[in-house]
C-alpha positions as CSV (number, residue, x, y, z in Angstrom):
1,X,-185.4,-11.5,25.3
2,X,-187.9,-11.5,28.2
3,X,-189.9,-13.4,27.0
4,X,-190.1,-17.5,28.2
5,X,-189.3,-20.3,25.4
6,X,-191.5,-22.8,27.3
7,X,-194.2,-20.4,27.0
8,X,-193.3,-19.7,23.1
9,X,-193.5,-23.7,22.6
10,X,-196.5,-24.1,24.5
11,X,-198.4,-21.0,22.6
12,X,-197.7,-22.6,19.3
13,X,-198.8,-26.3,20.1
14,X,-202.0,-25.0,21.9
15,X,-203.0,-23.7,18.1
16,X,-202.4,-27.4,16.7
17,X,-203.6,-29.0,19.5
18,X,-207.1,-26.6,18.9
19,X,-206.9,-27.5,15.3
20,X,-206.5,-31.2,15.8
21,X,-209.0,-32.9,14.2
22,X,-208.6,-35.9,16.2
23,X,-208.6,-38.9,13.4
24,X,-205.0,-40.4,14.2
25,X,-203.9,-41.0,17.6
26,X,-200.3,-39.8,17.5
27,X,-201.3,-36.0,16.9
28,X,-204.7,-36.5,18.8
29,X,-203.2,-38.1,22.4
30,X,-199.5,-36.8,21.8
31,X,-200.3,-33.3,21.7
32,X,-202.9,-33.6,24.4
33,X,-199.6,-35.1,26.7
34,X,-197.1,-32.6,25.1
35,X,-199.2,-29.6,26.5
36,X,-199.7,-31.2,30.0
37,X,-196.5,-31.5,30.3
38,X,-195.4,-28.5,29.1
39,X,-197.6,-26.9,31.8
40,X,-196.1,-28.9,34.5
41,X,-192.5,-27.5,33.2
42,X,-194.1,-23.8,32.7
43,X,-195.5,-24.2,36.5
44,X,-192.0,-25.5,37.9
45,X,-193.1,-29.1,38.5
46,X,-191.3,-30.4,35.8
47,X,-189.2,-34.0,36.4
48,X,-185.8,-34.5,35.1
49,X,-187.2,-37.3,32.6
50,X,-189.8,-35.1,31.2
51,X,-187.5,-33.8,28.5
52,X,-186.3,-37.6,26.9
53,X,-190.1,-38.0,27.3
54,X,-190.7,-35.0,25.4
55,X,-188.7,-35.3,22.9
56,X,-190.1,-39.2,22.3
57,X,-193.6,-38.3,22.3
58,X,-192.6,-35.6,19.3
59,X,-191.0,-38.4,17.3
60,X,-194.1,-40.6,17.3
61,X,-195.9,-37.4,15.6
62,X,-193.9,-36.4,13.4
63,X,-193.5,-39.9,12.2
64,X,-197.1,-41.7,12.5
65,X,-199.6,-38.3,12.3
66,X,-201.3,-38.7,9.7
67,X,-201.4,-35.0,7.8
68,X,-199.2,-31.9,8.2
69,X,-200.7,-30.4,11.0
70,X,-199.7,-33.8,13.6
71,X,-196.4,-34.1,11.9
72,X,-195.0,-29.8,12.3
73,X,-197.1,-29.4,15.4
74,X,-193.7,-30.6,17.7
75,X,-191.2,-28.5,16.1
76,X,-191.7,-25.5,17.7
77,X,-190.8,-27.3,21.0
78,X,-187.9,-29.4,19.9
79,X,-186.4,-26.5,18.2
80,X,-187.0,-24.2,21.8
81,X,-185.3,-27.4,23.4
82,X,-182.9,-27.6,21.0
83,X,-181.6,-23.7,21.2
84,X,-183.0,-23.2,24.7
85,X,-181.8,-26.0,27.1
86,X,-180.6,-24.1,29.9
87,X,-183.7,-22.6,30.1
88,X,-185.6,-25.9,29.9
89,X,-183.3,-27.0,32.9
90,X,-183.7,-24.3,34.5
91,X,-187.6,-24.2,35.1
92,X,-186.9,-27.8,36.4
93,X,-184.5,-27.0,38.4
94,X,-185.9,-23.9,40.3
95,X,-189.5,-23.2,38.6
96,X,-190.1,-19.6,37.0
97,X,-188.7,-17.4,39.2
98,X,-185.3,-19.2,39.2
99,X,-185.3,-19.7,35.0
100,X,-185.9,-15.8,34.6
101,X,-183.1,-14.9,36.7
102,X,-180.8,-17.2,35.0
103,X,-181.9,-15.7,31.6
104,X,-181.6,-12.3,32.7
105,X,-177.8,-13.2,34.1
106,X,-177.3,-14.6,30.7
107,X,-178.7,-11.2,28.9
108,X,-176.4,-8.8,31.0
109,X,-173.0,-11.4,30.1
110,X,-174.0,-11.2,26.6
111,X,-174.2,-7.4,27.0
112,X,-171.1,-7.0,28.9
113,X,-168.0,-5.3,27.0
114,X,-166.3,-7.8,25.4
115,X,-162.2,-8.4,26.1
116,X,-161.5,-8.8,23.0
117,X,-158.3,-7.1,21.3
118,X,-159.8,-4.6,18.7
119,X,-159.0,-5.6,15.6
120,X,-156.8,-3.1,13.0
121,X,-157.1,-2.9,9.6
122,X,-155.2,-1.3,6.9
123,X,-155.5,0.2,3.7
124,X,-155.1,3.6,1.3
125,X,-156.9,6.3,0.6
126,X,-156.1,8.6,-2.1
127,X,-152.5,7.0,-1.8
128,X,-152.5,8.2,2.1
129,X,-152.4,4.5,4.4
130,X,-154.8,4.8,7.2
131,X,-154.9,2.2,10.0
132,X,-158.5,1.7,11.7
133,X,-160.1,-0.6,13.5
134,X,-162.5,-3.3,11.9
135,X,-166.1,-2.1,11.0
136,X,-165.0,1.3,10.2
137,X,-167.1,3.0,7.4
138,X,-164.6,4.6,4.5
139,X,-166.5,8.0,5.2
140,X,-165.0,7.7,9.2
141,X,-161.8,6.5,7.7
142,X,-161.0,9.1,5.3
143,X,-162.4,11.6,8.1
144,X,-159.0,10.5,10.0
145,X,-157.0,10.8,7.3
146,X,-158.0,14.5,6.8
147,X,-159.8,13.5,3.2
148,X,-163.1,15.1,3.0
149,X,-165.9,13.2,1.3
150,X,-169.2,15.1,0.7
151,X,-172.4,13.8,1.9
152,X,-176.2,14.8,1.9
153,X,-177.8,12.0,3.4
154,X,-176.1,11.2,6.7
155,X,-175.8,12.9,9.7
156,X,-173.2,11.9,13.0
157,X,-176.2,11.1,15.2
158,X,-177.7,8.5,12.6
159,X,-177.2,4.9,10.9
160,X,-176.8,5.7,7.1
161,X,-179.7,5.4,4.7
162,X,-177.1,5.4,1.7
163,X,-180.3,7.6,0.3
164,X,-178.6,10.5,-1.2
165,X,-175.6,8.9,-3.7
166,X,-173.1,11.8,-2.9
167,X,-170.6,9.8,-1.2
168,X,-169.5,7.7,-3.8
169,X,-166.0,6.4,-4.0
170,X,-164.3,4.0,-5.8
171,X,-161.8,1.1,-4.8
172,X,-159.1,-0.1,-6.8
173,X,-160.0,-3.4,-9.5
174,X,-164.1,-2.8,-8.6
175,X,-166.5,-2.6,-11.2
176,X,-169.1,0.1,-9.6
177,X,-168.9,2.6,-7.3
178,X,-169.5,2.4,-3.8
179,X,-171.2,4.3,-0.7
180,X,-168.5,5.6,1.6
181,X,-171.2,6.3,4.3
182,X,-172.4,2.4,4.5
183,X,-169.4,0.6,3.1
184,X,-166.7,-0.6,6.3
185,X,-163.3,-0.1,4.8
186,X,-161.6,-3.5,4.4
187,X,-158.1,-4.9,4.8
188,X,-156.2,-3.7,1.4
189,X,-158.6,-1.3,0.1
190,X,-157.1,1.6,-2.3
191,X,-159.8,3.6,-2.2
192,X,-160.0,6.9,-4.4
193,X,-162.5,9.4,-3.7
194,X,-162.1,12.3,-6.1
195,X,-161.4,11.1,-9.8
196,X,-163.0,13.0,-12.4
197,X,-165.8,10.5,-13.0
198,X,-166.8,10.8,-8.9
199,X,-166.7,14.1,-9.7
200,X,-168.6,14.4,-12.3
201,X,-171.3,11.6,-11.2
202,X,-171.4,13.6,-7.4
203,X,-172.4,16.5,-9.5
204,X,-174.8,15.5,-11.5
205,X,-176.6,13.6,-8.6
206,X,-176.6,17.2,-7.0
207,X,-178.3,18.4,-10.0
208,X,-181.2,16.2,-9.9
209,X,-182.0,16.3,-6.6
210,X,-182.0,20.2,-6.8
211,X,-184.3,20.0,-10.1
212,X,-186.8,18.4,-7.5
213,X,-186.4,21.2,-5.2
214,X,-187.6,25.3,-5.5
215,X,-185.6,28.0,-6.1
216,X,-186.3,29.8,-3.1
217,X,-183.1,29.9,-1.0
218,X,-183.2,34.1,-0.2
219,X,-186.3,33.7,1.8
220,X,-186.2,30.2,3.1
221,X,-185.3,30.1,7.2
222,X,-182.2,27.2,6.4
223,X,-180.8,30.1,3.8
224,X,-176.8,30.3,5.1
225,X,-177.3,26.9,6.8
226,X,-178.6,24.9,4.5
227,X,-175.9,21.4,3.5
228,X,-177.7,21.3,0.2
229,X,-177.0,25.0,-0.4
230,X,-173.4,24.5,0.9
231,X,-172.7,21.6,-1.8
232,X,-174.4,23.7,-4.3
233,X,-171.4,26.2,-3.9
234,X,-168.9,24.1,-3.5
235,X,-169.4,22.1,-6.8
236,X,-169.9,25.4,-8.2
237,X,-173.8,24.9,-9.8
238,X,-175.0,28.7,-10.0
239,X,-178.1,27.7,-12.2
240,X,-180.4,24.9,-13.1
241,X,-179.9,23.1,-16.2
242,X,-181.8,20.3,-15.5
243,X,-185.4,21.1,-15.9
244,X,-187.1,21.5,-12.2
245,X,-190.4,19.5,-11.2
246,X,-191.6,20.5,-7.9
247,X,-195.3,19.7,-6.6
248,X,-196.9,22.7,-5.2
249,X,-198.2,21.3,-1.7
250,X,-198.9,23.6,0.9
251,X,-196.6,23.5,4.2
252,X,-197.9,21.9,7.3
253,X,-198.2,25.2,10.2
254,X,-200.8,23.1,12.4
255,X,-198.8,22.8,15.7
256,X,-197.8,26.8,16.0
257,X,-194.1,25.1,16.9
258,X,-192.7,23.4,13.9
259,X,-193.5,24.0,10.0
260,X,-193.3,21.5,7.6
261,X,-192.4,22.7,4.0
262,X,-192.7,19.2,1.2
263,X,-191.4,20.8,-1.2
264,X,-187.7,21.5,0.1
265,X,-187.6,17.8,1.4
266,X,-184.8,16.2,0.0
267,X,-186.1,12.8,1.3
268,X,-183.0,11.5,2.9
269,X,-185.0,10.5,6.0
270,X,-183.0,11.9,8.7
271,X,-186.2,13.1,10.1
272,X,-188.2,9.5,9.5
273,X,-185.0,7.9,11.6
274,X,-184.7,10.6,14.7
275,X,-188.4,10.5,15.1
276,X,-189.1,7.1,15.4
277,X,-185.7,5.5,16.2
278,X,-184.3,7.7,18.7
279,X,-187.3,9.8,19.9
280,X,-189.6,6.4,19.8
281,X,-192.5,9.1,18.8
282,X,-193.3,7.7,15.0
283,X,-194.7,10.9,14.1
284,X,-193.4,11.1,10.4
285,X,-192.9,8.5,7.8
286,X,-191.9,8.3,4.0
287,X,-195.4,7.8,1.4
288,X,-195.1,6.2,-1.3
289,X,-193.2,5.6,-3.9
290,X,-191.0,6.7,-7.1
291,X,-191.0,10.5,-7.9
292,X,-194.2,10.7,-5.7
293,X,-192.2,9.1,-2.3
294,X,-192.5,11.6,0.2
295,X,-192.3,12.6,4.1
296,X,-195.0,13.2,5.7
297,X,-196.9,13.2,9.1
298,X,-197.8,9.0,9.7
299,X,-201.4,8.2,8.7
300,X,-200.7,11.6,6.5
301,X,-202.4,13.6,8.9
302,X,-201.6,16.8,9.9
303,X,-198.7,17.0,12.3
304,X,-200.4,18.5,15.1
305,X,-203.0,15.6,14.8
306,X,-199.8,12.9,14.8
307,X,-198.4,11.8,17.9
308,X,-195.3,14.6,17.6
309,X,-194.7,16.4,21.0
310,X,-192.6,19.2,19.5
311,X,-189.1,18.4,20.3
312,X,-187.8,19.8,17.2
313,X,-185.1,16.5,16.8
314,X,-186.7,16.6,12.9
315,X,-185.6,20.1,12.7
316,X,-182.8,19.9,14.4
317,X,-181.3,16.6,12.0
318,X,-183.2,18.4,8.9
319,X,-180.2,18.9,6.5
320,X,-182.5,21.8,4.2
321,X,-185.6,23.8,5.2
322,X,-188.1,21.0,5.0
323,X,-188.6,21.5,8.6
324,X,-188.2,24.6,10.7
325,X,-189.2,26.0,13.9
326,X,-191.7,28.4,13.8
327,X,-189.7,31.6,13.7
328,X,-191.5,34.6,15.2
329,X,-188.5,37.6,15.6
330,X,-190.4,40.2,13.7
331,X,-193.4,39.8,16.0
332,X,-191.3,40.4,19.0
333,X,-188.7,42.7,17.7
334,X,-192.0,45.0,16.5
335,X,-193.3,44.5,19.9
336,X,-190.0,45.9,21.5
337,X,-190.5,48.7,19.8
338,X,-194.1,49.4,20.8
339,X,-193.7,52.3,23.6
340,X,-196.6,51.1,25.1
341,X,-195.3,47.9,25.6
342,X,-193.8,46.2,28.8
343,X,-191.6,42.9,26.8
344,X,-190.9,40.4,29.7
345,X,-189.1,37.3,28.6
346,X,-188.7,33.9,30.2
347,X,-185.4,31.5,29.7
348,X,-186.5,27.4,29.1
349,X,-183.9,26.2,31.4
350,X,-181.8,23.9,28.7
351,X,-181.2,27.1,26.6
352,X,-178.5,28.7,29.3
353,X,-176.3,25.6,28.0
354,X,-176.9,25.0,25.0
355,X,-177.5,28.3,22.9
356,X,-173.6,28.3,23.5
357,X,-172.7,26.0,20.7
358,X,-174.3,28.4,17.8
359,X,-171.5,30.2,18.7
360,X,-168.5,27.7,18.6
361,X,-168.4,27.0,22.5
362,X,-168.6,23.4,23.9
363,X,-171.4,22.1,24.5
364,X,-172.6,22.6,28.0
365,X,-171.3,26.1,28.4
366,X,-173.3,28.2,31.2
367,X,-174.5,31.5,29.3
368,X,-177.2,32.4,31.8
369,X,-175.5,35.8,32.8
370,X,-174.6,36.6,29.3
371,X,-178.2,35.8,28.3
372,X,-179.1,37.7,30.5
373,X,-177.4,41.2,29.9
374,X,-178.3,40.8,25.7
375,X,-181.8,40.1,26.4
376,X,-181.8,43.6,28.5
377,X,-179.9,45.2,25.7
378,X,-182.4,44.7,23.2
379,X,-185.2,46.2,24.7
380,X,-186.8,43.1,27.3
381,X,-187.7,44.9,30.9
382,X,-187.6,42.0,33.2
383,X,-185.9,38.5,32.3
384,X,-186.6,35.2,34.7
């Protein structure tokens, strides 16, 4: 967006005018005058009849040149003219300075809030009729009407990946089933979202994906949190019966901060998106592909050699145990009881607020006096 057209146009013709080879006049002379005066216009010495001149010197090549490099050299321009005008006129009018500011005004009115009445949509789910406004996913739609659709793959804080295939649903007179997490409910819609077959189909998905994953849920740091544990309970799977296939790779310990355990990733690329779409670090990435895709480290490199500056937003968005903070309570519960210990303990600053919400308070709730007197109870002899 910051970026000026004329300068676009005049990149691309200064490759054809290079390449020229200079046998017919129209693309030898008429490229030579597009580009000077495109400079003049790029400079803000442009003339009000430089345009109609433009635009006649890039009929004569397209029509007389005599190969395909004279005749496609002038549509970059006429198509920046074309879609661009105002910013044409504008370096004529008022040189550079004055065609960037008019862009930029442009850029913040196209960003502005539009007016425009939000438009409502109807339609029923599981018989209940729900009214919400267009572009609504049918996951957020049956959320308002109090219908609960299971999901693996998506999280609250990201764009769905529709990676998972838990969410299915089906809508009344279709032919397949649909993702509820990426689907917008439409005007009309019936949508049913717990038939025996969606039932049946959400079930078996669950058993693949756990027949790619170990059977190590007692010792694993997710066990009690874990969303793929959770939907193993609640559709009631209490052993394998698909047989399990799961690569034996060693976990990834190199930062000392966050551990990295392949095999219980799930690949639904929660982490993939946080890291590089909303952190902008581009630390992990999916390999691969088929039954080998996997996530891993970008470059797969060890994550302490990746650009990753321990945030913990993977771990954090991780829906299993695939990634967990390194968890080190032993160490300091064993060195609380060491009587010849002294345990002094530092607070980060962003855990007085935030610890809160493990235990069901809003989020931004002050705990640092409460901190404060539990850290003492356990054993810690100074706490800053």
């Amino acid at each position: 967006e910051s970026d000026s057209m004329v300068d676009v146009a005049r990149f691309y013709l200064r490759f054809c005018v290079d390449e020229s080879c200079g046998k017919c006049a129209p693309c030898r002379i008429g490229g030579f005058q597009l580009m000077q005066i495109l400079d003049r216009i790029s400079r803000g010495r442009g003339k009000a009849e430089d345009l109609p001149l433009v635009k006649r010197i890039c009929q004569a090549m397209q029509k007389a040149s005599l190969c395909g490099l004279g005749q496609t050299a002038p549509n970059p321009v006429l198509s920046t003219i074309r879609y661009f005008d105002e910013e044409y006129q504008a370096y004529i009018e008022g040189g550079p300075s004055y065609a960037r500011k008019v862009k930029r005004e442009a850029a913040e009115a196209a960003a502005a809030p539009s007016s425009h009445r939000i438009v409502m949509i109807t339609a029923r789910i599981n018989h209940i009729e729900v009214h919400v406004p267009e572009g609504t996913s049918i996951l957020d739609a049956a959320r308002e009407a109090q219908v609960k659709i299971p999901t693996l793959c998506k999280h609250k804080d990201l764009v769905a990946t529709a990676g998972c295939g838990i969410c299915i649903v089906r809508n009344k007179g279709g032919n397949k089933l649909i993702r509820a997490c990426c689907t917008d409910l439409e005007e009309g819609m019936d949508i049913s979202t717990h038939d025996n077959e969606i039932v049946e189909v959400r079930r078996s998905t669950l058993e693949l994906i756990l027949s790619n994953h170990p059977n190590a849920c007692l010792t694993c740091g997710r066990n009690g949190e874990c969303e793929l544990q959770s939907l193993a309970a609640d559709f009631n799977i209490p052993m394998e019966s698909i047989k399990r296939y799961v690569k034996d790779v060693p976990p990834d310990c190199s930062t000392g901060s966050i551990i990295i355990d392949f095999t219980k990733c799930i690949k639904c690329g929660r982490c993939v998106q946080v890291c590089q779409e909303m952190q902008n670090v581009w630390a992990l990435s999916l390999l691969d592909r088929g039954i080998n895709t996997r996530m891993a480290p970008a470059g797969d490199i060890s994550l302490a050699e990746s650009p990753c500056v321990k945030c913990g937003q993977c771990s954090a968005h991780c829906p299993t145990g695939a990634i967990v903070e390194n968890d080190e309570t032993s160490i300091v519960w064993d060195a609380l009881h060491d009587e010849e210990k002294i345990c002094i303990v530092q607070i980060a600053p962003s855990v007085r607020v935030t610890v809160g919400e493990a235990f069901g308070l809003a989020p931004g709730t002050n705990l640092t006096k409460q901190i404060y007197t539990a850290l003492r109870r356990l054993g810690f002899k100074a706490v800053f």
